[in-house]
N, C-alpha and C positions, 0 to 999 in steps of 0.2 A: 504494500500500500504506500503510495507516494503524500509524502507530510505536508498537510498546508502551509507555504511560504508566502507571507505578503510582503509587499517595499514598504519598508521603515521598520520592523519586526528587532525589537532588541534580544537577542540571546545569548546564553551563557554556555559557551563550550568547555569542552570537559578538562582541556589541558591548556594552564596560562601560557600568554603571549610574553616571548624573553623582555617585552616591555612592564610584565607584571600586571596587565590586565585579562580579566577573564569576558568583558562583556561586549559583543560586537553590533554592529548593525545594517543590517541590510540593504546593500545600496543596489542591487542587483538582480532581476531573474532570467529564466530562462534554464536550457540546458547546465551550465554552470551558474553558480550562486558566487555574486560576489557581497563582499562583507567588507567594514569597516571598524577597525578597532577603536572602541572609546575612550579608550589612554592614549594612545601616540597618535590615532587619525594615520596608520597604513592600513593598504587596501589590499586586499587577497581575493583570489578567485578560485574556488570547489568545485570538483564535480558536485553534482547533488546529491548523491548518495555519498561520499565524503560527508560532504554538511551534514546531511540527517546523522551519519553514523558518531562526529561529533558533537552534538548539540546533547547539550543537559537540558537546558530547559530555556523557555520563552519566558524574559523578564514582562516585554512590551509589546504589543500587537500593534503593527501598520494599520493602516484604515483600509477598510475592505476597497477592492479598484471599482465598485460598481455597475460589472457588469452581472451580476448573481439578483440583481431586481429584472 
């Protein structure tokens, strides 16, 4: 089952960043996910199944994109 990802989504991956942060955010979808670290602001790019396989948990929810009405 593929995990719901929306743009702006804050979450906590499972192993810190050598910046000492754990929390990133979504700046990105598609095939790959890219993320943005909330302590130093670098930008990485995941396959998707990478991200899902690291992700602990969603601090923050993006806002829905709107097309689900």
């Amino acid at each position: 089952m593929v995990m719901e990802v929306r743009l702006g989504d804050v979450v906590r991956l499972r192993k810190v960043h050598p910046c000492g942060g754990y929390d990133w955010e979504v700046v990105r979808l598609g095939a790959d996910i890219g993320i943005r670290c909330r302590n130093c602001g670098r930008r990485v790019l995941l396959e998707r199944r990478v991200f899902e396989k690291r992700v602990k948990e969603f601090l923050a929810r993006g806002e829905p994109d709107g097309s689900e009405s």
